[in-house]
N, CA, C and O atoms as a GROMACS GRO file, in nm:
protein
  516
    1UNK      N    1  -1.264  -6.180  -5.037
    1UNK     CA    2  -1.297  -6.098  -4.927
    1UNK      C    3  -1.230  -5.962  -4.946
    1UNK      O    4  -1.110  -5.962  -4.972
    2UNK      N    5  -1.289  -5.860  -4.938
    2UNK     CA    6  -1.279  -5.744  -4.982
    2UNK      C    7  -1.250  -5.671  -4.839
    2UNK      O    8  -1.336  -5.695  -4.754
    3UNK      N    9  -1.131  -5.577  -4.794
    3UNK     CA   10  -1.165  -5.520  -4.668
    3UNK      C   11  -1.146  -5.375  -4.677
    3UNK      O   12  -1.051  -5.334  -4.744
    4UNK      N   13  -1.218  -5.296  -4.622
    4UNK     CA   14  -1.203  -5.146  -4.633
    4UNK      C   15  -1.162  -5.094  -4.505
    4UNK      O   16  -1.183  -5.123  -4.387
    5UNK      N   17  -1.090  -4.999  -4.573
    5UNK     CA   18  -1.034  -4.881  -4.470
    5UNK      C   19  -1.098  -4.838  -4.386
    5UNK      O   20  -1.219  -4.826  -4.404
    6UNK      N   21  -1.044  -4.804  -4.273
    6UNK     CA   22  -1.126  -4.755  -4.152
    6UNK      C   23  -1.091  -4.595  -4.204
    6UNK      O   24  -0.996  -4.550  -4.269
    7UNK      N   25  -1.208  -4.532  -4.146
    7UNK     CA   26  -1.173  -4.363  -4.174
    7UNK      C   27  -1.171  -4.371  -4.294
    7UNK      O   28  -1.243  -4.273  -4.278
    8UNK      N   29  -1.160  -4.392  -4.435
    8UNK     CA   30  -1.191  -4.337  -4.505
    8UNK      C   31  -1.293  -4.277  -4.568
    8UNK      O   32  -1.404  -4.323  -4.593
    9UNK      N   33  -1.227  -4.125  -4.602
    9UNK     CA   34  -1.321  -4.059  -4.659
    9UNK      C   35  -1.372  -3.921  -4.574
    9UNK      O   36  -1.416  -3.819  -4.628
   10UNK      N   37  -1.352  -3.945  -4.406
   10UNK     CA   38  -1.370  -3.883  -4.292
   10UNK      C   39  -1.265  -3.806  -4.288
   10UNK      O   40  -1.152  -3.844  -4.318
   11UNK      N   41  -1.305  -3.652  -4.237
   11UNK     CA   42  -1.227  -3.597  -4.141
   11UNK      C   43  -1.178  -3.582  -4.085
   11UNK      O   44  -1.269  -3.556  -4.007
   12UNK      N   45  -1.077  -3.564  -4.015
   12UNK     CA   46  -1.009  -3.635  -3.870
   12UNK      C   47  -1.060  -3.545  -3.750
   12UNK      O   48  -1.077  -3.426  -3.771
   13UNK      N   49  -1.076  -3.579  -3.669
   13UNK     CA   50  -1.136  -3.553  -3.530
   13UNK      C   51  -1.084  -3.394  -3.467
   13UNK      O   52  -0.965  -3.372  -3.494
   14UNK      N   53  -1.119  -3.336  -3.426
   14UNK     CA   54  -1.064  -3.199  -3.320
   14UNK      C   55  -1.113  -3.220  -3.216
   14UNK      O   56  -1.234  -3.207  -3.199
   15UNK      N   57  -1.030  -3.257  -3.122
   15UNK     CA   58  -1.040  -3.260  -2.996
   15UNK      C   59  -1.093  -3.118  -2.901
   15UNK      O   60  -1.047  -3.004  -2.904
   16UNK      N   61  -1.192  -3.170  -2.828
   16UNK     CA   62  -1.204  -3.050  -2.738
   16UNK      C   63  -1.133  -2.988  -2.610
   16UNK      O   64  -1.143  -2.869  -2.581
   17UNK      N   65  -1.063  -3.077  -2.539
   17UNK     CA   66  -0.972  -3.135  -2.420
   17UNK      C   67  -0.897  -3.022  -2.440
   17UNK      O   68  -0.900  -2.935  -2.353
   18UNK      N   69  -0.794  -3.000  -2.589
   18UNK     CA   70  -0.708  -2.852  -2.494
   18UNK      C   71  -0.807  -2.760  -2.524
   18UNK      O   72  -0.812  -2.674  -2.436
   19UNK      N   73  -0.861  -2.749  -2.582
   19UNK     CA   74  -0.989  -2.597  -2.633
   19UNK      C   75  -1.016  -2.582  -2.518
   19UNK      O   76  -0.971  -2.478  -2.472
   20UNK      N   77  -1.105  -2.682  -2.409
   20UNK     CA   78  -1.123  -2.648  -2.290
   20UNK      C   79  -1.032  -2.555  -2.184
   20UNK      O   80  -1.053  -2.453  -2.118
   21UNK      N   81  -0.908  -2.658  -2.207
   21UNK     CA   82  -0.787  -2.603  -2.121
   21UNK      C   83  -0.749  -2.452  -2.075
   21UNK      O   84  -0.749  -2.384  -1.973
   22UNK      N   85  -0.706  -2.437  -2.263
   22UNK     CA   86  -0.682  -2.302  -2.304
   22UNK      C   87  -0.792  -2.203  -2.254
   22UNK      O   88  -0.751  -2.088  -2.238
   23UNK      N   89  -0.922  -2.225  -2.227
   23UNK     CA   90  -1.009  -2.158  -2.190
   23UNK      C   91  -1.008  -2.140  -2.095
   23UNK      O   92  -1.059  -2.036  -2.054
   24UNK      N   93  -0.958  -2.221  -2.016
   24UNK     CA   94  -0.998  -2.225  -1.831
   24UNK      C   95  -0.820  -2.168  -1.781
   24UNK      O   96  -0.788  -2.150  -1.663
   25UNK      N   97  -0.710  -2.145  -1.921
   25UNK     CA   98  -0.554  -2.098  -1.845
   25UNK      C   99  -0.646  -1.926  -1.819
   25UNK      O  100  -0.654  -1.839  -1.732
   26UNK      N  101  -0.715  -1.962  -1.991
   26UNK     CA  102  -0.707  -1.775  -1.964
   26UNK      C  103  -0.850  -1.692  -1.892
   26UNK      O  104  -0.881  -1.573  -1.899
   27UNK      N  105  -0.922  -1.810  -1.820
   27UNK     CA  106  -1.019  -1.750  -1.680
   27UNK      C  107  -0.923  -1.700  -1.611
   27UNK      O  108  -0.905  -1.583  -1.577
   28UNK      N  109  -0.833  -1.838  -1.582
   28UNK     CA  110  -0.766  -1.781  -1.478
   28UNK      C  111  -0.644  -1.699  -1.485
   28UNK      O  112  -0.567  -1.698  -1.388
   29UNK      N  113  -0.621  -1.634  -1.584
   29UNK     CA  114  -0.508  -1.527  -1.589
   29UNK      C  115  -0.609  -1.441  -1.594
   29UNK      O  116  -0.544  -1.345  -1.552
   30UNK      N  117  -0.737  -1.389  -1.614
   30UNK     CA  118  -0.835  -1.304  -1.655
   30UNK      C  119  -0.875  -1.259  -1.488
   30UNK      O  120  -0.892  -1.140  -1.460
   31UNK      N  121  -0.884  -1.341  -1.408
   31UNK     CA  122  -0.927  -1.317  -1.308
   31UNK      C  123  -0.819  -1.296  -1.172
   31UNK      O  124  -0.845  -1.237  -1.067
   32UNK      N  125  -0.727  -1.345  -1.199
   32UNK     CA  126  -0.618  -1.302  -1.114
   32UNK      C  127  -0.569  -1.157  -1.183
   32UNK      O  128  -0.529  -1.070  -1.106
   33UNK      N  129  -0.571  -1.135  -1.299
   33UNK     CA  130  -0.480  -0.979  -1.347
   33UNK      C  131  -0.589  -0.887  -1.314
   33UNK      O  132  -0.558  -0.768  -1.305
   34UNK      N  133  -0.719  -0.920  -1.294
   34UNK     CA  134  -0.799  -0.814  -1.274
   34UNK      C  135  -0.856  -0.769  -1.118
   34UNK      O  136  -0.852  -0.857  -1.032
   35UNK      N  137  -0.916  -0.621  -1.076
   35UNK     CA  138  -0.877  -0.600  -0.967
   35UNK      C  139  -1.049  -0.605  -0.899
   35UNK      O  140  -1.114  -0.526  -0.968
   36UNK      N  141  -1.116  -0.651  -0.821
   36UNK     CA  142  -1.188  -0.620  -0.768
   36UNK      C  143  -1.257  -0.528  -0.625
   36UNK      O  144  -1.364  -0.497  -0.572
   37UNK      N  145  -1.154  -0.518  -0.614
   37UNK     CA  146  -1.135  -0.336  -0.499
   37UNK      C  147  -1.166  -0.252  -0.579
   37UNK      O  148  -1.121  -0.251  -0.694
   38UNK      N  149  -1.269  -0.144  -0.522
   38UNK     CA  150  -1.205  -0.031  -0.506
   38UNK      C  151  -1.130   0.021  -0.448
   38UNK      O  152  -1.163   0.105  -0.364
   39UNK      N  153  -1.010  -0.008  -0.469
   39UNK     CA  154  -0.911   0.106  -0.390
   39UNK      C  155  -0.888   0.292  -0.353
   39UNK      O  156  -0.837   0.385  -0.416
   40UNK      N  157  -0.932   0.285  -0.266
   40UNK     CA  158  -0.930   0.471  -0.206
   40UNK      C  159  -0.761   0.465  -0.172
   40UNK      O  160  -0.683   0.383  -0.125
   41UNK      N  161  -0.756   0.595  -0.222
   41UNK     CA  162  -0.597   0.653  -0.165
   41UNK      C  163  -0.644   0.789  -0.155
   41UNK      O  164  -0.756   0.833  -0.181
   42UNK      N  165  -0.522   0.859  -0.106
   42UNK     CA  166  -0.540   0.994  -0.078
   42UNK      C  167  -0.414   1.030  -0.131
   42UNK      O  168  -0.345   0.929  -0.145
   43UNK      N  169  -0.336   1.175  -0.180
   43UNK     CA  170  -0.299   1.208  -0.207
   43UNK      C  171  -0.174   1.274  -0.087
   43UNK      O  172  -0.206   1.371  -0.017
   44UNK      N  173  -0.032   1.209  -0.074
   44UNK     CA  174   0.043   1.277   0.028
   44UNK      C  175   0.149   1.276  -0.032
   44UNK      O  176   0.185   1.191  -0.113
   45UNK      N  177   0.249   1.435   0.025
   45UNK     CA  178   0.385   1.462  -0.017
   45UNK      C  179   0.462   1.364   0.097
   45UNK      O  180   0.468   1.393   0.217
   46UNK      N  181   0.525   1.234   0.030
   46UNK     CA  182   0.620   1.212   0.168
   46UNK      C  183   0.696   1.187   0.056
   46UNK      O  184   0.677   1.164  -0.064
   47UNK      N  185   0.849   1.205   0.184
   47UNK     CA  186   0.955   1.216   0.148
   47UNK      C  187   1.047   1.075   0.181
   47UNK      O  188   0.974   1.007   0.253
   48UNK      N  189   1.121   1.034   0.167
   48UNK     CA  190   1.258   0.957   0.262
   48UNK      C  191   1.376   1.002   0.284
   48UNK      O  192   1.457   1.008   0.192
   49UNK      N  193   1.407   1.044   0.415
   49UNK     CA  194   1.505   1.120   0.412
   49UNK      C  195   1.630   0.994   0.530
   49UNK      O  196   1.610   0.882   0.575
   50UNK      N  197   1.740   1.083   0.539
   50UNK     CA  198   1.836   0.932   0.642
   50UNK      C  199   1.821   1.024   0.772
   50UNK      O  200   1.888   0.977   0.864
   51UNK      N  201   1.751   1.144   0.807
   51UNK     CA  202   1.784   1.220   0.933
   51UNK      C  203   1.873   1.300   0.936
   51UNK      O  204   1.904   1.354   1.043
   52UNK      N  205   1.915   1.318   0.856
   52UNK     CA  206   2.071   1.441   0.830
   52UNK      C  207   2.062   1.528   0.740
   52UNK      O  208   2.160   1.603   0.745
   53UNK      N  209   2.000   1.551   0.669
   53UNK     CA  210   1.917   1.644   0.601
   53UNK      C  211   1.869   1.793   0.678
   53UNK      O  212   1.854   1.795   0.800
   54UNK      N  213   1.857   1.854   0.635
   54UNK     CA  214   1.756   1.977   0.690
   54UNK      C  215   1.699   2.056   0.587
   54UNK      O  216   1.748   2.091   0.480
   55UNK      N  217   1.589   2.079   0.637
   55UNK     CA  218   1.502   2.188   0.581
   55UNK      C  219   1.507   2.325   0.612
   55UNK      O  220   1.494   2.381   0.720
   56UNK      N  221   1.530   2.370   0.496
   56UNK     CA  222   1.518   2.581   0.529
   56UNK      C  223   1.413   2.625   0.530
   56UNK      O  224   1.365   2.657   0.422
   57UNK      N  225   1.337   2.644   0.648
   57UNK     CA  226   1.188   2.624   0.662
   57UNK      C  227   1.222   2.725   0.790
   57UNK      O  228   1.323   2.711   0.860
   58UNK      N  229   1.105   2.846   0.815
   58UNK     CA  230   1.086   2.909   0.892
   58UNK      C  231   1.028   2.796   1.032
   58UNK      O  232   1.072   2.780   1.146
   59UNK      N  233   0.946   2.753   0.981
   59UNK     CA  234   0.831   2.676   1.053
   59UNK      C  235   0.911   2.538   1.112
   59UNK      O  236   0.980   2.487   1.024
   60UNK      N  237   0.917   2.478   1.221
   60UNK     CA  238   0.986   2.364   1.278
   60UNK      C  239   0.953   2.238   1.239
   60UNK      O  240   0.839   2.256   1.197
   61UNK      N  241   0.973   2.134   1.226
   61UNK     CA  242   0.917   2.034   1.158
   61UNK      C  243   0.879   1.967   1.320
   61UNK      O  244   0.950   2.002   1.414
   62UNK      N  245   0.788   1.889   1.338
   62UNK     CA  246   0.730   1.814   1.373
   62UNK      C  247   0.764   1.674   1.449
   62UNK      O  248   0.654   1.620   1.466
   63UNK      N  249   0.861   1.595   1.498
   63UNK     CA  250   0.917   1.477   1.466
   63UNK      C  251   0.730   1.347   1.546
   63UNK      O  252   0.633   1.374   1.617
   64UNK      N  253   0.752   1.291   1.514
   64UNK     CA  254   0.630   1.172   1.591
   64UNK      C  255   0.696   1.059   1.526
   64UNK      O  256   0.712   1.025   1.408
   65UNK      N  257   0.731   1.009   1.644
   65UNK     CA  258   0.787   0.864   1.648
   65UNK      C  259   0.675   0.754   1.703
   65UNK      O  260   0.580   0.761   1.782
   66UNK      N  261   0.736   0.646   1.618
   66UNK     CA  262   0.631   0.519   1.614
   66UNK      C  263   0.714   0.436   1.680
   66UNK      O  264   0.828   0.416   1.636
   67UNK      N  265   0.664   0.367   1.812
   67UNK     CA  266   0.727   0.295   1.811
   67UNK      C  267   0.702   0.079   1.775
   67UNK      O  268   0.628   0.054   1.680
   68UNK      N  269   0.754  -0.028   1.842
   68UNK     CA  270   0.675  -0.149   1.835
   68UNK      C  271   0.581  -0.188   1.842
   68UNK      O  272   0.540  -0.269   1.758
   69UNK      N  273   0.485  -0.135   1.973
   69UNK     CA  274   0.377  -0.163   1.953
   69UNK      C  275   0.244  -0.088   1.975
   69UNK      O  276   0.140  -0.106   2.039
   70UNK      N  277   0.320   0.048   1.856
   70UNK     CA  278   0.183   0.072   1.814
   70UNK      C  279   0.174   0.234   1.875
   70UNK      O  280   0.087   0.317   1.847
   71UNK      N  281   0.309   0.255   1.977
   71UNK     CA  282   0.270   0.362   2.036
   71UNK      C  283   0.325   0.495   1.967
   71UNK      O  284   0.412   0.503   1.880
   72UNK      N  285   0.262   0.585   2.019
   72UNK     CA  286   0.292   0.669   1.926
   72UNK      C  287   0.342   0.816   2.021
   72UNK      O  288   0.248   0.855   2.091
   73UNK      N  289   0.486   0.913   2.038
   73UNK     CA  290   0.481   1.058   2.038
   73UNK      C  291   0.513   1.142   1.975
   73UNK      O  292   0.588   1.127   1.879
   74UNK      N  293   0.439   1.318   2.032
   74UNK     CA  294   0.501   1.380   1.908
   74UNK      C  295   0.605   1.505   2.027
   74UNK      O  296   0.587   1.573   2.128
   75UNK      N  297   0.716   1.472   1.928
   75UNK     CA  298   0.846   1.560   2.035
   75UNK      C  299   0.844   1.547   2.158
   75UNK      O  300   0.852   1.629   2.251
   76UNK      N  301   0.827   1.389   2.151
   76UNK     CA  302   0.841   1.324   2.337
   76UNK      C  303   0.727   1.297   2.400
   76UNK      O  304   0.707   1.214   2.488
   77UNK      N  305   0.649   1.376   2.346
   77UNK     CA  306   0.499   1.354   2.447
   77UNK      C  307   0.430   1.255   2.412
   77UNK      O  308   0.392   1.280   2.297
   78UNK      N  309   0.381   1.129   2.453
   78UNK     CA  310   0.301   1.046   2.434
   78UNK      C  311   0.168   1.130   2.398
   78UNK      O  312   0.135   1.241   2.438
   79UNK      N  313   0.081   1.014   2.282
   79UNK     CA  314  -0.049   1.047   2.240
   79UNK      C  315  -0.118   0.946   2.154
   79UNK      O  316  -0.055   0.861   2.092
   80UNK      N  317  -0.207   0.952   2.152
   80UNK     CA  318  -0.286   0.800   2.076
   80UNK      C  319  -0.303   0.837   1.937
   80UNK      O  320  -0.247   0.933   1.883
   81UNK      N  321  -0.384   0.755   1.880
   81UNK     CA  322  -0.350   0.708   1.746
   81UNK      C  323  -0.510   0.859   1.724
   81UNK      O  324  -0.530   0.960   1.655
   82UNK      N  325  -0.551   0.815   1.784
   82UNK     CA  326  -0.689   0.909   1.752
   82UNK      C  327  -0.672   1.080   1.823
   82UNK      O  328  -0.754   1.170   1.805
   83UNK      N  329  -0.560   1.090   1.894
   83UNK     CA  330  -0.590   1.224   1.897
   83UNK      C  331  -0.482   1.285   1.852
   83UNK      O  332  -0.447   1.393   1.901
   84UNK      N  333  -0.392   1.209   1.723
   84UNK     CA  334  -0.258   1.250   1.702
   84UNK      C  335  -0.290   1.355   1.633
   84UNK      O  336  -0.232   1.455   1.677
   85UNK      N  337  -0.359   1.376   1.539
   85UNK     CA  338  -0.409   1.460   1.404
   85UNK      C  339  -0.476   1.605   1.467
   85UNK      O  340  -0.461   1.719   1.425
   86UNK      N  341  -0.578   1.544   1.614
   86UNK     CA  342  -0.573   1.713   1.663
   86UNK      C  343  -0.539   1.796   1.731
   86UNK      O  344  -0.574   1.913   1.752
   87UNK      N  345  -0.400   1.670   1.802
   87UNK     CA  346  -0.279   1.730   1.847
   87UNK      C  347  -0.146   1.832   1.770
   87UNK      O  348  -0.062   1.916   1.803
   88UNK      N  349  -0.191   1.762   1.652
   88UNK     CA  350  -0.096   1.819   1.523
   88UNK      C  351  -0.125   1.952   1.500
   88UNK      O  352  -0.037   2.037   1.513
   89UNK      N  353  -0.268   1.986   1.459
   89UNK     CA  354  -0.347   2.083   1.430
   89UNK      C  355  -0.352   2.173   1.561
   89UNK      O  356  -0.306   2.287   1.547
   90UNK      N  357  -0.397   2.142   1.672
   90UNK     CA  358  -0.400   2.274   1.736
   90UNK      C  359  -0.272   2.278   1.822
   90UNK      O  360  -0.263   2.378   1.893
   91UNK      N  361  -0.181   2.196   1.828
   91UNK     CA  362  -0.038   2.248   1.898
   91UNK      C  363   0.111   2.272   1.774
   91UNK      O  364   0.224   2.315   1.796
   92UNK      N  365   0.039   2.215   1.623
   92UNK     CA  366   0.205   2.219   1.538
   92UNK      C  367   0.099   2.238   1.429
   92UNK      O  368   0.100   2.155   1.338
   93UNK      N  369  -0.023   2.370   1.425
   93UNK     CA  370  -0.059   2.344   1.270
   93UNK      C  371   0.011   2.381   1.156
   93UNK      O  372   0.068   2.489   1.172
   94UNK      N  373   0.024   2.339   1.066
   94UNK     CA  374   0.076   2.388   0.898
   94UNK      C  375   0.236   2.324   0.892
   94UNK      O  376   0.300   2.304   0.789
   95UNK      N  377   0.291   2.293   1.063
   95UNK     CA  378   0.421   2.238   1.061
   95UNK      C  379   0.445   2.102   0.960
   95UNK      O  380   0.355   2.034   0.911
   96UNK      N  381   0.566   2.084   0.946
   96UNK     CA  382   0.595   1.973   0.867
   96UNK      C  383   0.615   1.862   0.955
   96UNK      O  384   0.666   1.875   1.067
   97UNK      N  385   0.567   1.726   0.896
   97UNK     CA  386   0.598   1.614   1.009
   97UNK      C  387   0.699   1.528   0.958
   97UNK      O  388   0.702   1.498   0.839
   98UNK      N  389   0.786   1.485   1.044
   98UNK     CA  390   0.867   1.360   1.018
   98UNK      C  391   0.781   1.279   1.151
   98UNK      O  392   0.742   1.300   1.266
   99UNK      N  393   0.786   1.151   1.023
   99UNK     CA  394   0.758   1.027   1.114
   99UNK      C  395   0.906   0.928   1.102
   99UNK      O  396   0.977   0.894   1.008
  100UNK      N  397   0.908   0.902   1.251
  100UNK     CA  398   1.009   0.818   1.233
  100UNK      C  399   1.020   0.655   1.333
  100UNK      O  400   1.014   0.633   1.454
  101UNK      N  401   1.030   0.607   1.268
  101UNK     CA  402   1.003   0.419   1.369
  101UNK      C  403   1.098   0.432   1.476
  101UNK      O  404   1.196   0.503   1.453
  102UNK      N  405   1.087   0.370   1.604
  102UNK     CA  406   1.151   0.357   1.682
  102UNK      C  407   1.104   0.207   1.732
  102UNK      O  408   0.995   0.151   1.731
  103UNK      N  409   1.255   0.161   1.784
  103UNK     CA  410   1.229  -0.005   1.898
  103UNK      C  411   1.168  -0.120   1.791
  103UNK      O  412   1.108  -0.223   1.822
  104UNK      N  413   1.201  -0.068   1.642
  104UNK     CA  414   1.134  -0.193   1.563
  104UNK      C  415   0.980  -0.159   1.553
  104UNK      O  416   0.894  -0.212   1.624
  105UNK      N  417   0.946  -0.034   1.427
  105UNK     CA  418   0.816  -0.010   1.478
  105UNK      C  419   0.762  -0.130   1.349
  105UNK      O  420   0.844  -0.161   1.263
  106UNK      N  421   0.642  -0.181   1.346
  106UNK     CA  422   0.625  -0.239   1.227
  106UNK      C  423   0.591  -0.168   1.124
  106UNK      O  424   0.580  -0.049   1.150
  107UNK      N  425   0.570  -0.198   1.019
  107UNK     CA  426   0.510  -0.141   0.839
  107UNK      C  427   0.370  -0.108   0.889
  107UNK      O  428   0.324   0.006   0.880
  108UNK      N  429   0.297  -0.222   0.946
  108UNK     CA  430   0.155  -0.173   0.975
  108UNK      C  431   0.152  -0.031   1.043
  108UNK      O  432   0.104   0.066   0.983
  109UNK      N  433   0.203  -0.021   1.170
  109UNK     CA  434   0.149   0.033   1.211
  109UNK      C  435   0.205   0.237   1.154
  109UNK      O  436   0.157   0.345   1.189
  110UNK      N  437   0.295   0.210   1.078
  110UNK     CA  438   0.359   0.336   1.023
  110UNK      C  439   0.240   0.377   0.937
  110UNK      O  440   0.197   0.492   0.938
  111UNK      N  441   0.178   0.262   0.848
  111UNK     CA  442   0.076   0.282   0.716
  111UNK      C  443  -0.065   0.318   0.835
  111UNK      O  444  -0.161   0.361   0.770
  112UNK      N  445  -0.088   0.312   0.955
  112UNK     CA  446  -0.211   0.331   1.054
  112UNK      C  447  -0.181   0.482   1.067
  112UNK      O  448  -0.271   0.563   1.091
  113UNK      N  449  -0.088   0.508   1.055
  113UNK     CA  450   0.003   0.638   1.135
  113UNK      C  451  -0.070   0.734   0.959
  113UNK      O  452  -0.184   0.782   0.953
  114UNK      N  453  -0.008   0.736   0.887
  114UNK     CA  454   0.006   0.778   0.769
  114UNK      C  455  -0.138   0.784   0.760
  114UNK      O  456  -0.193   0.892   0.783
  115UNK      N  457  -0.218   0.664   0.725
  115UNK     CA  458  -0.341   0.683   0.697
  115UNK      C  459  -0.429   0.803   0.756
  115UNK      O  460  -0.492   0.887   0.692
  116UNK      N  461  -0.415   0.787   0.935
  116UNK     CA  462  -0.434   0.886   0.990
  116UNK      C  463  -0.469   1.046   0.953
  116UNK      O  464  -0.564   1.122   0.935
  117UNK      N  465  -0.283   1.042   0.957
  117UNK     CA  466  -0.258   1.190   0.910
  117UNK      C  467  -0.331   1.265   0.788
  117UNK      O  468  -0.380   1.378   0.796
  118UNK      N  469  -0.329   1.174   0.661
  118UNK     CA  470  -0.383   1.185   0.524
  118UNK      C  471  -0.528   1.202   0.535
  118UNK      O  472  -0.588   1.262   0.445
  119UNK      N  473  -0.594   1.153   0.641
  119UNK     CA  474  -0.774   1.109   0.640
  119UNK      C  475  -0.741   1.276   0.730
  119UNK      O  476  -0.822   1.359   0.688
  120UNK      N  477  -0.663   1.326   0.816
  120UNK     CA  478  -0.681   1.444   0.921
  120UNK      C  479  -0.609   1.579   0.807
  120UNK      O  480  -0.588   1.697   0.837
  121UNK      N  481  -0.592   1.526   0.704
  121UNK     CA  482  -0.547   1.687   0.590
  121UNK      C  483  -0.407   1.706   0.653
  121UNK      O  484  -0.383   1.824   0.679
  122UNK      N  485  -0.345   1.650   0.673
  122UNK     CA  486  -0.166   1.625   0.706
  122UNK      C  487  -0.106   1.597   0.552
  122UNK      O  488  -0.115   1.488   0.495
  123UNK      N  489  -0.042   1.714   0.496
  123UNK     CA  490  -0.021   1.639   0.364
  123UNK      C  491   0.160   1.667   0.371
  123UNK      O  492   0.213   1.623   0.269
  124UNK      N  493   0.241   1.719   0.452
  124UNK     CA  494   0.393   1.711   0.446
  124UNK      C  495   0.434   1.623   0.517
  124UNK      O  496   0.490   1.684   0.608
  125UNK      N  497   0.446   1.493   0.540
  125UNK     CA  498   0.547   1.357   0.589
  125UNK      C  499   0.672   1.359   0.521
  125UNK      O  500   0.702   1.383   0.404
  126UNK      N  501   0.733   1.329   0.613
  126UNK     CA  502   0.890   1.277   0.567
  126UNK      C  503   0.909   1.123   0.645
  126UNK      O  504   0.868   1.117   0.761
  127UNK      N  505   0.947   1.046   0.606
  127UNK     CA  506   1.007   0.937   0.659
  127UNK      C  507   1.150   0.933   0.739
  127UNK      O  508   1.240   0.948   0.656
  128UNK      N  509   1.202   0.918   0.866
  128UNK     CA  510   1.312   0.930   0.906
  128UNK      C  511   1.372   0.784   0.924
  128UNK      O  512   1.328   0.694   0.997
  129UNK      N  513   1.470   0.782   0.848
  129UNK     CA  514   1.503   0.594   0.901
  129UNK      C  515   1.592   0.625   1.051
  129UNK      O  516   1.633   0.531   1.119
   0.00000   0.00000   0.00000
């Protein structure tokens, strides 16, 4: 009785199982690193300053404080989110603005504030902590 080898003579096998794998790590690094927004920005000079600073500026700066929720004045006077920009313009035009949070203002609503200004041609912000 004569017995022969298994496999001989054959190739040995390549698995497809990690080929697959490897294919489906780098979908998904392919598709998470890449961006599908268009993202719009606008172009603004802001600053961060601590409030102790000053500017040698003929022209007065501006202050508009933000506060928690959402509200917004400029040098005391209450004003909304929509008529801040043509409050700016026809009572403080070309002035410089500091925005500054008050009462815990949030991130959102500073970046609502900002957006604002930037979409209304406000291009000098300073940040006041």
């Amino acid at each position: 009785m004569q017995l022969r080898e298994r496999n001989r003579g054959s190739s040995p096998m390549i698995g497809l199982t990690p080929l697959i794998d490897v294919v489906f790590i780098l979908l998904i690094f392919f598709m998470l690193a890449s961006s599908f927004l268009d993202w719009k920005g606008f172009e603004m000079s802001v600053s961060i300053t601590d409030g102790k600073a000053t500017r040698q500026s003929d022209v007065r700066p501006v202050m508009v404080n933000v506060d928690a929720n959402g509200g917004l004045s400029i040098n005391g006077e209450a004003v909304s989110l929509s008529g801040l920009v043509p409050a700016l313009q026809s009572d403080y035009g070309g002035s410089p603005v500091r925005l500054r949070p008050v009462n815990g203002a949030s991130l959102q609503h500073l970046v609502d504030v900002m957006d604002a200004l930037g979409q209304g041609g406000v291009t000098d912000v300073e940040f006041i902590e």
